[in-house]
N, C-alpha and C positions, 0 to 999 in steps of 0.2 A: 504494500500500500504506500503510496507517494503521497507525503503532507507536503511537500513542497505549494506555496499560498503565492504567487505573487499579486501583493498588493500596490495598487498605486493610490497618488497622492495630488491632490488638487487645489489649487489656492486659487479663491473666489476675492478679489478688491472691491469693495462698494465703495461708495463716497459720498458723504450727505452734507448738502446744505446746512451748517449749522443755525443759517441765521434764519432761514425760513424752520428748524427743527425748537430754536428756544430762543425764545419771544426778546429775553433780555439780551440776549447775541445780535439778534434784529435788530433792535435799538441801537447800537452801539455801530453797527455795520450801517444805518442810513444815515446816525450823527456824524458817523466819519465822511460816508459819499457825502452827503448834502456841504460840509465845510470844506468836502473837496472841490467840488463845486462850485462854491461861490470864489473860492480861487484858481479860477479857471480851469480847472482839471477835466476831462472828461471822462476819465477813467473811473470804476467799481472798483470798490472792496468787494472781496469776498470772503466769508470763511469757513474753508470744507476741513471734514475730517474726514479719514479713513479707515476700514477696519478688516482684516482677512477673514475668511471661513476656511476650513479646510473640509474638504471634501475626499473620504477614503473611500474606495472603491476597490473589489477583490480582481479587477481586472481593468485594463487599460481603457479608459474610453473614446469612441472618434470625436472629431473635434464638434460633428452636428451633435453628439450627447451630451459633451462639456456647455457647449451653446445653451445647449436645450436649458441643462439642471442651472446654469446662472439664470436663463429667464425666469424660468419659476419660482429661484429665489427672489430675482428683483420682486414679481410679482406676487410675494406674500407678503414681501416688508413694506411696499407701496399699498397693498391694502392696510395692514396692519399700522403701518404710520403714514396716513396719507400727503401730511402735512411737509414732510421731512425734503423732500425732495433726492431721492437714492438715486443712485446710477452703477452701474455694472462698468468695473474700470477696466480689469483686467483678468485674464482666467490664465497662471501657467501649471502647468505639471511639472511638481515639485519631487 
């Protein structure tokens, strides 16, 4: 009997808006735009944070399944926090 398991491994990057995710981030991010602003800038603050998932799987997946399991990620965290603003940054096999 062969236990030989190979397992792989997957790292999912999201990235959220913090300032549309907490209200007091918001503030702080439109008092900064707005005084940019009035001295001429036309540029946006932003400020995102980022976070990994790992994803372990008993077997390699193609990249349409890697695809696949980050949408349905986004699309639980985008329901579950509507507000937040998530993105799917990067997916590599780790």
């Amino acid at each position: 009997m062969n236990n030989n398991t190979t397992e792989s491994k997957y790292e999912f990057v999201f990235s959220i808006n913090m300032g549309k995710a907490l209200p007091s981030v918001g503030k702080i991010v439109d008092s900064v735009n707005e005084t940019m602003h009035e001295f001429g800038f036309s540029e946006k603050m932003l400020v995102v944070s980022s976070f990994p998932v790992i994803l372990t799987s008993s077997r390699e997946l193609t990249e349409e399944e890697q695809t696949k399991a980050g949408q349905i990620m986004l699309e639980g965290y985008k329901e579950k926090l509507p507000t937040y603003e998530i993105e799917l940054v990067s997916i590599t096999h780790v």
